[in-house]
C-alpha positions as CSV (number, residue, x, y, z in Angstrom):
1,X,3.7,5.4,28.4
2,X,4.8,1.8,28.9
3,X,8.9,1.2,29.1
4,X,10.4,-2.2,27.9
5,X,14.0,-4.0,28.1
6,X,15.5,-5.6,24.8
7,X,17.1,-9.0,26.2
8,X,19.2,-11.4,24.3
9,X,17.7,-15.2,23.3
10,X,19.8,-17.0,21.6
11,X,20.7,-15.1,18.3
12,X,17.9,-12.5,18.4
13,X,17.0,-9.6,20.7
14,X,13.3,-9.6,22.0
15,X,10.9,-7.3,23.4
16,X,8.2,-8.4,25.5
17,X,5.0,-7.0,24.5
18,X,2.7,-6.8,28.1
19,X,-1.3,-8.8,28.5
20,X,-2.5,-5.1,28.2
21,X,-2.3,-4.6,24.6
22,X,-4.0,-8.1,24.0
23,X,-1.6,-9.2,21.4
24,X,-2.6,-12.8,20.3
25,X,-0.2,-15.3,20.2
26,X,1.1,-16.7,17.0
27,X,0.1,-13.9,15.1
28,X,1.6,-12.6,12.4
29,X,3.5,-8.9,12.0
30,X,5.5,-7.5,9.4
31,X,8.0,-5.4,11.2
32,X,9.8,-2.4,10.1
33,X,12.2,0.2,11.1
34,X,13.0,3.7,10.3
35,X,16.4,5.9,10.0
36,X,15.3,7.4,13.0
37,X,15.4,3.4,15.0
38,X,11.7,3.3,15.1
39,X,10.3,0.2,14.7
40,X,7.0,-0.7,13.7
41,X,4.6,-4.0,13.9
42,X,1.8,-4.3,11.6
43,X,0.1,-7.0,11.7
44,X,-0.9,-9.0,8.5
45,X,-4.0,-9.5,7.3
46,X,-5.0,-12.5,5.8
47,X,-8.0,-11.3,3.5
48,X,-9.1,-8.1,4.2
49,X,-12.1,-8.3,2.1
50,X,-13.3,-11.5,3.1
51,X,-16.2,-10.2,5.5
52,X,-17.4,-7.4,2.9
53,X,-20.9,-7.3,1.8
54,X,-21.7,-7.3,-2.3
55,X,-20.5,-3.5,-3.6
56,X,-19.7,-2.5,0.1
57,X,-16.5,-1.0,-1.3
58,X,-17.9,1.0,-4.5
59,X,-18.1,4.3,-5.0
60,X,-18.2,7.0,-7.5
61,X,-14.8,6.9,-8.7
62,X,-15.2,2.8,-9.5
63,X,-18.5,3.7,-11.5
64,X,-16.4,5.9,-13.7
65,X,-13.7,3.2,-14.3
66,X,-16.6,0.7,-15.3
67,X,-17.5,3.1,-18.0
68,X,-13.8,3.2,-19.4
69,X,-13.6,2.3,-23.1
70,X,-10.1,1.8,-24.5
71,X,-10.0,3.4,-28.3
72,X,-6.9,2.6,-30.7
73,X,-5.5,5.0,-33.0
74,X,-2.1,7.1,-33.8
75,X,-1.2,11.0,-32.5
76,X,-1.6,12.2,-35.8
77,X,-5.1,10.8,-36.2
């Protein structure tokens, strides 16, 4: 397990992230932190579907919703 020093810059505290885990620069991360002082970094996706094949992503369950038909009417009907 790797072990890192918080250091002040300016108004912010930063973490330096080492070559090792071949974090690009510039990317983006939505960061998050939990009661417990966790934090998390997970990095956004821009379109997580854009390399997907035609119906890649279907399955069973998506068949069924395809052969969903609203009907209108009362409770007492």
């Amino acid at each position: 397990m790797d072990i890192v020093k918080t250091r002040k810059q300016g108004n912010s505290v930063m973490v330096t992230i080492a070559s090792k885990f071949d974090v690009p620069e510039g990317k983006i991360y939505y960061i998050t932190q939990e009661a417990d002082g966790t934090i998390s970094l997970i990095p956004k996706v821009e379109d997580y579907f854009a390399g997907a094949k035609m119906n890649e992503y279907i399955d069973k369950e998506d068949d069924l919703a395809r052969e969903f038909t609203v009907e209108s009417g009362t409770l007492d009907e």
